[in-house]
N, C-alpha and C positions, 0 to 999 in steps of 0.2 A: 497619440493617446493610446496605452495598451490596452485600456477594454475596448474600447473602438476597434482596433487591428485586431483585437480578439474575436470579438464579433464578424467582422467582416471574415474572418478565418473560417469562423461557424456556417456563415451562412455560404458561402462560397463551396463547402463541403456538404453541406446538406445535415450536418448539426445540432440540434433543440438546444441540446442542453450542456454545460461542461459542470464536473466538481473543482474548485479552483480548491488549492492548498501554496503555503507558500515554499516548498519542497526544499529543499536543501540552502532556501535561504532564508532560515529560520534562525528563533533565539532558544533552541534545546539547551544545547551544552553552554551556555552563560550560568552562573552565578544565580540560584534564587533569587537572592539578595536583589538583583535586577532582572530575572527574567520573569519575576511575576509580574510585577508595572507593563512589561515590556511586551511582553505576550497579549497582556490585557488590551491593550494600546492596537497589539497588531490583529488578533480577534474583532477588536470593537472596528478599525479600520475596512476587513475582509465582510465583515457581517454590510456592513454598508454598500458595499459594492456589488453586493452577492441583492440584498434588498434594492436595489436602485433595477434590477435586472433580475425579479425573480422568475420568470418563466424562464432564463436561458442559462442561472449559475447555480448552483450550490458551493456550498463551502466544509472544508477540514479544518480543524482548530490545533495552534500552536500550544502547546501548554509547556508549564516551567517544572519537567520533570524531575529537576535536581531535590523538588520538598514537591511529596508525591500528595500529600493532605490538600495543599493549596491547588496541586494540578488538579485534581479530582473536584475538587470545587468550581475551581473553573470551565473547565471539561462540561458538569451541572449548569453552569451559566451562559455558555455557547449555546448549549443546543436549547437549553428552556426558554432563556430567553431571548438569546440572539438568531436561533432559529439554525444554528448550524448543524451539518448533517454528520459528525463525525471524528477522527482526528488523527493527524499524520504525526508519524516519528521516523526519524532520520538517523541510520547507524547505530551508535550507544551513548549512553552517557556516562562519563566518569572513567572511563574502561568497563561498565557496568552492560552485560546485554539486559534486556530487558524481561528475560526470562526471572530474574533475581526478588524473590520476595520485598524487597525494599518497594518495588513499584507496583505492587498489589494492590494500593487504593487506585490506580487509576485504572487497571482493568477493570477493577469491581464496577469503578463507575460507569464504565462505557457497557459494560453488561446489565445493569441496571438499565440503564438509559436506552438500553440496545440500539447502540450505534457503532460500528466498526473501527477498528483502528488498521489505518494503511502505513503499512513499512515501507520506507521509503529509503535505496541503498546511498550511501553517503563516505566518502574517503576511508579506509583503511588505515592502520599503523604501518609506520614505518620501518617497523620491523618484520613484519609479515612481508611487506611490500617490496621488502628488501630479500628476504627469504626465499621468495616465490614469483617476483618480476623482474628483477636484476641483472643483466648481464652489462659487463665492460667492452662487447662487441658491437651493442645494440645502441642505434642514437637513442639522444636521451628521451626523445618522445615516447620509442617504445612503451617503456616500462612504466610512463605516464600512465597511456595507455589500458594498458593490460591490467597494471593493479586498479583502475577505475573504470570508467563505461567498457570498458573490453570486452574482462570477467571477471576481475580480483573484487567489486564491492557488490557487484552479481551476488559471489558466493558469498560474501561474507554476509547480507542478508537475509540469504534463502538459509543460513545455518541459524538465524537469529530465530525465523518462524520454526525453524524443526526444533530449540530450545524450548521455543515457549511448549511445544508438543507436550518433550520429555520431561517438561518441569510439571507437567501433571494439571497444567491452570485450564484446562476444560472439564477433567472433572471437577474440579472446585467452581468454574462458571460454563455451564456447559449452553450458556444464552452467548457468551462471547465471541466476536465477527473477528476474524485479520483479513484482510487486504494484503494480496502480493503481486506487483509488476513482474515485468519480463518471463511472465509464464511460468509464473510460481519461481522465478529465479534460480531453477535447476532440481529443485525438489523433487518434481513429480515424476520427472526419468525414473526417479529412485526409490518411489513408495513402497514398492515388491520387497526390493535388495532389504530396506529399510523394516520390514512386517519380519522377515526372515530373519536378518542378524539381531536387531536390535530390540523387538518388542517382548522378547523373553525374560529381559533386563532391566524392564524400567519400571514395572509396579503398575501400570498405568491399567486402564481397565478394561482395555479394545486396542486393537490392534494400532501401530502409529496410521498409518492410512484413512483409518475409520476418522481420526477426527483432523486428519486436513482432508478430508471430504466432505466432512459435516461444516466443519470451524472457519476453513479458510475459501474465500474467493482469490478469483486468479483474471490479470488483466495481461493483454498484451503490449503497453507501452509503446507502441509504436513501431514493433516488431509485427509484421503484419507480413506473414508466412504462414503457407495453409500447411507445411509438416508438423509448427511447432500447434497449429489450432487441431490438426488430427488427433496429434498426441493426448492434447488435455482433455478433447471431448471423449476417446478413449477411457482416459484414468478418470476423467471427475464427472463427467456429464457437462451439461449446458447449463443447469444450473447453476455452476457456480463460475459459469464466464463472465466476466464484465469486459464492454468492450475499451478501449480506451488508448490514444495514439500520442499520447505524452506533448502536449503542446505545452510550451514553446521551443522546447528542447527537440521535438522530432514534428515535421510536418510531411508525412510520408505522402508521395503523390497517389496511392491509391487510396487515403484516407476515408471516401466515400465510397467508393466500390468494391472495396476488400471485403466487407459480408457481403455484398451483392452478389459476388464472382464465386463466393467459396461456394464447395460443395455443401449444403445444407438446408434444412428442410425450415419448413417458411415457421415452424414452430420454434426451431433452435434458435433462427434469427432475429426471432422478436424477442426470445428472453435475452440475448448477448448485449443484441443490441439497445435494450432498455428497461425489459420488464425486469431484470434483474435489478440491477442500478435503482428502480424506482423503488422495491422492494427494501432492497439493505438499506437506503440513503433516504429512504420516508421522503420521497419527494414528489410533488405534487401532484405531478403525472401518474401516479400509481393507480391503480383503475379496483 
């Protein structure tokens, strides 16, 4: 039984609570035509499981980005009525990032509704992948590899959040939440580089920095290293840490001691560790 093994995962680490989503094994890039039914189905599915176990889940909502009116409805219907906290998106759709005014009703609505949407990094083209992971020396796992959990869908993610930056959509919703794994997925090395060459260029109204420090929260996916946790508390504060160790995909063996052990003041490790998350994600624990 996965929720059972889930559970038991939780509780064995010392746990309350997880956000389930159904991450990269979703119906994004389907077809409207079937991925609003299909979505619906798998919402209405997550919302039940998340409600059979509300002290210890919450949930992300799939929606049928391809007819952005319908997903934004839906999006409306997760959380008002099913109760769900949020919603993930994986890669792009279409060859579309999502920075692209086409998909403007569904940030609208998650800003409305102020709930977060978490990017979730998901396969690359094969042309890029072929560009930038490829060699004829290397077995062919390599370049599996590298263009996916390595770095290659790393980056191509953490470029999807610096899009939405420069497309300008926090001034226009400046309520709007992103979610980014893998600690900020290479961004936030770069927010200086980023104020310097680029913010002179883009129209926008504050520096790029100013609003992935406002806009965006940053998880560590189960990369559970206190260089990469110096770093963010440096650039962003504690504020905007969430903690989170990518289960099922990684079950790191410090999973429970890793804010224990880090260096950190009993303040930072209550917001990392939850009062954040209860904050963004309205979840019941929020005090």
């Amino acid at each position: 039984d996965v929720t059972k093994n889930r559970l038991n995962f939780m509780d064995q680490n010392d746990i309350d609570m997880q956000i389930l989503s159904y991450g990269n094994s979703q119906h994004l890039n389907m077809d409207p035509k079937f991925s609003i039914d299909i979505c619906r189905v798998a919402n209405n599915e997550l919302a039940k499981i998340v409600n059979e176990n509300p002290d210890r889940f919450g949930g992300l909502a799939v929606l049928p980005v391809g007819d952005p009116q319908a997903a934004a409805t839906e999006l409306k219907r997760v959380v008002e009525d099913l109760g769900l906290n949020g919603v993930l998106f994986k890669g792009n759709y279409g060859g579309k990032y999502f920075d692209d005014p086409f998909f403007l009703p569904i940030f609208q609505m998650a800003s409305d509704l102020d709930v977060p949407v978490y990017f979730h990094p998901s396969f690359i083209t094969n042309d890029i992948a072929k560009h930038y992971y490829a060699n004829d020396n290397w077995s062919d796992v390599v370049p599996g590899i590298l263009s996916s959990a390595g770095f290659g869908w790393h980056m191509d993610v953490g470029i999807q959040v610096m899009r939405m930056i420069i497309s300008g959509i926090f001034d226009k919703l400046p309520n709007l939440k992103l979610v980014s794994g893998h600690w900020g997925e290479l961004i936030p090395m770069f927010l200086e580089r980023l104020d310097d060459e680029l913010t002179p260029y883009t129209g926008l109204k504050h520096p790029f920095s100013t609003y992935y420090r406002n806009n965006v929260y940053v998880t560590p996916s189960g990369i559970l290293a206190e260089p990469q946790l110096r770093l963010i508390l440096d650039e962003m504060g504690a504020d905007h840490l969430l903690y989170s160790i990518d289960y099922p995909y990684k079950t790191p063996e410090n999973s429970e001691t890793f804010l224990e052990t880090a260096c950190l003041t009993d303040e930072q490790r209550e917001k990392i560790s939850h009062k954040n998350a209860e904050t963004l994600f309205h979840l019941k624990g929020e005090k």
